[in-house]
MDTraj code that builds the backbone (N, CA, C; nanometers):
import mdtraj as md
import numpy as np

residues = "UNK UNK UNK UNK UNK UNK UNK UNK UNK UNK UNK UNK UNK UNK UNK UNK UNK UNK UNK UNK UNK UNK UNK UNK UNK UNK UNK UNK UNK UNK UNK UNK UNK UNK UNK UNK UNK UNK UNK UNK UNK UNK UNK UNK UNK UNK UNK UNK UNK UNK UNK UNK UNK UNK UNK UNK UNK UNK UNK UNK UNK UNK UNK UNK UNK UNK UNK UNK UNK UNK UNK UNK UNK UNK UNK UNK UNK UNK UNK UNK UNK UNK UNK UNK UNK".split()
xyz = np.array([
    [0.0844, -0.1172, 0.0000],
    [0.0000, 0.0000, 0.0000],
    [0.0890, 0.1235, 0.0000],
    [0.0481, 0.1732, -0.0818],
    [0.1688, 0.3757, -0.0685],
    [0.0629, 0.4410, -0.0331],
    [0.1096, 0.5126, 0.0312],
    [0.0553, 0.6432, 0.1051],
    [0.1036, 0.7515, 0.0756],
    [0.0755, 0.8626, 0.2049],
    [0.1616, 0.9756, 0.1983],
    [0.2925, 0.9909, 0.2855],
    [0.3768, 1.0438, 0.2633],
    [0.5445, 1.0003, 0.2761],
    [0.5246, 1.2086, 0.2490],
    [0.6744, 1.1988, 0.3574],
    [0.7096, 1.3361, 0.3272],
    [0.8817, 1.3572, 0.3616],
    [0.9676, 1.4124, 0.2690],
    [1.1140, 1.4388, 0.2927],
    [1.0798, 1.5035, 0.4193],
    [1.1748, 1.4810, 0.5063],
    [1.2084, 1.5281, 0.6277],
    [1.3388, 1.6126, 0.6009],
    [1.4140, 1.7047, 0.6726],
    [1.5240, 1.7982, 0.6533],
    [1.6420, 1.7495, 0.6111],
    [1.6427, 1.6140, 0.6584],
    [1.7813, 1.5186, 0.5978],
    [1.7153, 1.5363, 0.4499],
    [1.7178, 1.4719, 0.3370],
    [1.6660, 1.4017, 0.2380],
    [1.6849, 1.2767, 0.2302],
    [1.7660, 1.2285, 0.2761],
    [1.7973, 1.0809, 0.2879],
    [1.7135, 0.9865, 0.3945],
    [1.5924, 1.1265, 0.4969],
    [1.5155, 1.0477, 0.5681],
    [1.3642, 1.0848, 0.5321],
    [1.3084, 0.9510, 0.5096],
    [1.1849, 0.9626, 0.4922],
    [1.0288, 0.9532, 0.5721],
    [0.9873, 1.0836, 0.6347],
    [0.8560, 1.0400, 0.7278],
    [0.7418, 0.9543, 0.6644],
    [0.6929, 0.8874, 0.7043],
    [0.6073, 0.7430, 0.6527],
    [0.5412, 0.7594, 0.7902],
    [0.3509, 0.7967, 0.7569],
    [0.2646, 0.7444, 0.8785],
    [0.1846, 0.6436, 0.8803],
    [0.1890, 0.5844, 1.0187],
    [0.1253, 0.4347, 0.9787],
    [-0.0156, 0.4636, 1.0216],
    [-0.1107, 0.3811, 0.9695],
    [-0.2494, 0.3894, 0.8433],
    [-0.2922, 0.2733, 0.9317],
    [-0.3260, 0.2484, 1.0560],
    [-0.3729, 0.0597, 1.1592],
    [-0.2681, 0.0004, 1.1377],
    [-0.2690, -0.1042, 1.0264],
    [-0.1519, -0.2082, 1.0750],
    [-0.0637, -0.1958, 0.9245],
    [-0.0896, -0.0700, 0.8368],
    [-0.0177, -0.0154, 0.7306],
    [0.0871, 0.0761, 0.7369],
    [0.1761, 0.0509, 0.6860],
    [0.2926, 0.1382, 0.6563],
    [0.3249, 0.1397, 0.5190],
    [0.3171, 0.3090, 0.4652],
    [0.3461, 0.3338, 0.3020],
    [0.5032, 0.3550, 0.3134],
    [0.5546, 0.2460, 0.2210],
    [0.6912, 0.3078, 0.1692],
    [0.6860, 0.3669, 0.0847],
    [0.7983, 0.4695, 0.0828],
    [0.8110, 0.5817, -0.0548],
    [0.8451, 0.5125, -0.1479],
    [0.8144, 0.5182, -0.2653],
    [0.8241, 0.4899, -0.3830],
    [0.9416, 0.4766, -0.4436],
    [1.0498, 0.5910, -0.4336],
    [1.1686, 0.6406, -0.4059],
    [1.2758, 0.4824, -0.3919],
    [1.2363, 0.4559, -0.2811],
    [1.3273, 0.3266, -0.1473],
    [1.2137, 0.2081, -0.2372],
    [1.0980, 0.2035, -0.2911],
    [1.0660, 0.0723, -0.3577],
    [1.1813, 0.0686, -0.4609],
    [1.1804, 0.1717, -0.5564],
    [1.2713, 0.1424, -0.6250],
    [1.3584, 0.1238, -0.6642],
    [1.4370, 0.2009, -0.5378],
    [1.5956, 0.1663, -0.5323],
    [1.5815, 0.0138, -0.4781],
    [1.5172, -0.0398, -0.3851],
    [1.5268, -0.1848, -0.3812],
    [1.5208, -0.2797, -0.4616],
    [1.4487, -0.1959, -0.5561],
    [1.4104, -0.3090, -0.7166],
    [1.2832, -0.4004, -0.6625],
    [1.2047, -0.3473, -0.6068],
    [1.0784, -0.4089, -0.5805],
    [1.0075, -0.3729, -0.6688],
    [0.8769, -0.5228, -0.6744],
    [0.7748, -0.4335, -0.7909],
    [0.6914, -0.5268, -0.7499],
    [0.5372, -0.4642, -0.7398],
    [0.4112, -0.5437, -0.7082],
    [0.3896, -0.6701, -0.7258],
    [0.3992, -0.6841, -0.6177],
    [0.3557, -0.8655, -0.5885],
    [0.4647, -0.9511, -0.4916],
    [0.6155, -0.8343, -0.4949],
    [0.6568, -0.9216, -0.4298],
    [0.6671, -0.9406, -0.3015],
    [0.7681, -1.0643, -0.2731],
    [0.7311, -1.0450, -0.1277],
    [0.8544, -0.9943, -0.0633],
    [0.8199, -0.9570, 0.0648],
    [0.9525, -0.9224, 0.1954],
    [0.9367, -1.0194, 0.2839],
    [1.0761, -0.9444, 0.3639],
    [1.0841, -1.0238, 0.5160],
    [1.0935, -0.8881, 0.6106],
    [1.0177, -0.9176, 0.7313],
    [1.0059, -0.7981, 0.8212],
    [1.0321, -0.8248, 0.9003],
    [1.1353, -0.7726, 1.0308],
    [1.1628, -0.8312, 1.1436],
    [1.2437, -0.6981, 1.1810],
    [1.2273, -0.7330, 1.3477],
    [1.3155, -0.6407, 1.4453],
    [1.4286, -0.6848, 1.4852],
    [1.5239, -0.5827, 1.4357],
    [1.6727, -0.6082, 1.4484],
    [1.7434, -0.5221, 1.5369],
    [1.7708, -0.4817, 1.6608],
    [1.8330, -0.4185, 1.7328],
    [1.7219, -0.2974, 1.7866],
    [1.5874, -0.3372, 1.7545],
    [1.5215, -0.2196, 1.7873],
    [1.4863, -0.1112, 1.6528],
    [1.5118, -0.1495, 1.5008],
    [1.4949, -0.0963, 1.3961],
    [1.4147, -0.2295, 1.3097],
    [1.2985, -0.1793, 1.2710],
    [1.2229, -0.2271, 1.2083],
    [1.3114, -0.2594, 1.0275],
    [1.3811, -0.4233, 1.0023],
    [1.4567, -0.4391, 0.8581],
    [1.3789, -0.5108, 0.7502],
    [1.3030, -0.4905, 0.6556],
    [1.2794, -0.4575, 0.5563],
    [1.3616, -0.5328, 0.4415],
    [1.3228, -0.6680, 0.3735],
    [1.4415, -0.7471, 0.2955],
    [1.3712, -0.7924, 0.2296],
    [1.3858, -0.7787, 0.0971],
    [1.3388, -0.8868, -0.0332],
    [1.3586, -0.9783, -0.0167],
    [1.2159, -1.0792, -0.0525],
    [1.2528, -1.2257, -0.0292],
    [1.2500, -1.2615, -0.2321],
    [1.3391, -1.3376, -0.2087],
    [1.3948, -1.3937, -0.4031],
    [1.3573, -1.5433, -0.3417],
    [1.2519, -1.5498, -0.4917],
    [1.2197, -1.6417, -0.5387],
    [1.3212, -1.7405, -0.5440],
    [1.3228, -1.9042, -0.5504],
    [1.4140, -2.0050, -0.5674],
    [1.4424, -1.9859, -0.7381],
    [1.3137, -1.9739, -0.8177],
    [1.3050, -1.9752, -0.9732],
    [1.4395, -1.8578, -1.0092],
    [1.3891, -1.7273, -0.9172],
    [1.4703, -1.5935, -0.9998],
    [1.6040, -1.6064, -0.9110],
    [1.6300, -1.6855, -0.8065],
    [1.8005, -1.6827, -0.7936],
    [1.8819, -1.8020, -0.8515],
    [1.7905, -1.8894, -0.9234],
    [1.8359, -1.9700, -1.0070],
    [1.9142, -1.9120, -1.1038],
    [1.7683, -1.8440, -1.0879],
    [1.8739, -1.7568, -1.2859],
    [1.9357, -1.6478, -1.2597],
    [1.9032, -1.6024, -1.1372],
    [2.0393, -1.4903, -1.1498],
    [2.1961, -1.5684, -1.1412],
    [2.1935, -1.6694, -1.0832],
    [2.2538, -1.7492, -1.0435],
    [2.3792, -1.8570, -1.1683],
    [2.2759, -1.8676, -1.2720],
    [2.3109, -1.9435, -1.3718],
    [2.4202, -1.8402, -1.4468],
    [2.4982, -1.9178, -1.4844],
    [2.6334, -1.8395, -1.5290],
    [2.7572, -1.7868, -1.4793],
    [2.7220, -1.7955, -1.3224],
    [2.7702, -1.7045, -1.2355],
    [2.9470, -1.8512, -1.1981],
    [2.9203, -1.9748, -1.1945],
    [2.9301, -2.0928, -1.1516],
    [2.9298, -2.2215, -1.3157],
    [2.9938, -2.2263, -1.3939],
    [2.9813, -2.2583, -1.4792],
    [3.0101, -2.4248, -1.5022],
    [3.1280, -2.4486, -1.4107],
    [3.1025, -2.5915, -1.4359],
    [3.0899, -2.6557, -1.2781],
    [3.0262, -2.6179, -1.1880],
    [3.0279, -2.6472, -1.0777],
    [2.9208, -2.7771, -1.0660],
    [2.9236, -2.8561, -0.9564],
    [2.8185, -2.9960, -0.9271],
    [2.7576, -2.9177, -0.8294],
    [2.7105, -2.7751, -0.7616],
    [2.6917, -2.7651, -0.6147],
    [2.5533, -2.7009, -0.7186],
    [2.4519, -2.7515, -0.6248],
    [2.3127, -2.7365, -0.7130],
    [2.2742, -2.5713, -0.6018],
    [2.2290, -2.4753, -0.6831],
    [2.2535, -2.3450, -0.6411],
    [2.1617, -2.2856, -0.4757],
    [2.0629, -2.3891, -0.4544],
    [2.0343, -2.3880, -0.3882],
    [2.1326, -2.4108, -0.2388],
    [2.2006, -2.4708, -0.2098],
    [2.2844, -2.5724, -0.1238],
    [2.4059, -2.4232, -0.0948],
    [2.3797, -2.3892, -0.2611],
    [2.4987, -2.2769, -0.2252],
    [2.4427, -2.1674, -0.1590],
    [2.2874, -2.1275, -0.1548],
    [2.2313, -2.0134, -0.1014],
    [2.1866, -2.0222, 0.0584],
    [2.2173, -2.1833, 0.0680],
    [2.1970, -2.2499, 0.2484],
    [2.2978, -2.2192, 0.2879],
    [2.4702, -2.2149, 0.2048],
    [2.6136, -2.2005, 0.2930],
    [2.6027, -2.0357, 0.3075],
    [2.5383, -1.9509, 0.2092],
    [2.5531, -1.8048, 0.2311],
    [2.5055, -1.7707, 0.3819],
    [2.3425, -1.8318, 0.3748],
    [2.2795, -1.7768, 0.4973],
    [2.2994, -1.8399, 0.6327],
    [2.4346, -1.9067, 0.6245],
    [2.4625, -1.9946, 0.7329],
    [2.5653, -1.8648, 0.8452],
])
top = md.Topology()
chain = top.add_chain()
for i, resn in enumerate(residues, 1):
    res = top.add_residue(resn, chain, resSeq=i)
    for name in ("N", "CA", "C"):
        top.add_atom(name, md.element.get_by_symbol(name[0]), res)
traj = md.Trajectory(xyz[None], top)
């Protein structure tokens, strides 16, 4: 859901009011994330700051994936379990 969002005196900080159990991100920070409707996140409290993380598909880190590793046996998945280890 987007809302209304307003630059605050930094520019690099953005006021966002929450709407019940809604929060609009600026449009701005969707797109520098490379988000686009439909997908999904991960939301969780990290030190007391609300973090905000694209969750990638198994399909689209396949293929970002493919090429990267050219003659390897490690099936790309297995390799994305040693990252988040």
């Amino acid at each position: 859901m987007f809302g209304h969002t307003m630059l605050c005196r930094d520019e690099s900080m953005i006021k966002a009011k929450l709407d019940g159990n809604m929060l609009p991100i600026p449009t701005n920070i969707i797109q520098q994330a490379g988000l686009k409707d439909g997908d999904e996140v991960e939301v969780r409290l990290e030190d007391g700051n609300v973090v905000i993380t694209p969750i990638i598909a198994n399909i689209q880190f396949k293929k970002e994936l493919r090429g990267c590793v050219e003659s390897s046996k490690i099936d790309p998945l297995e390799i994305k379990k040693i990252w988040n280890a």
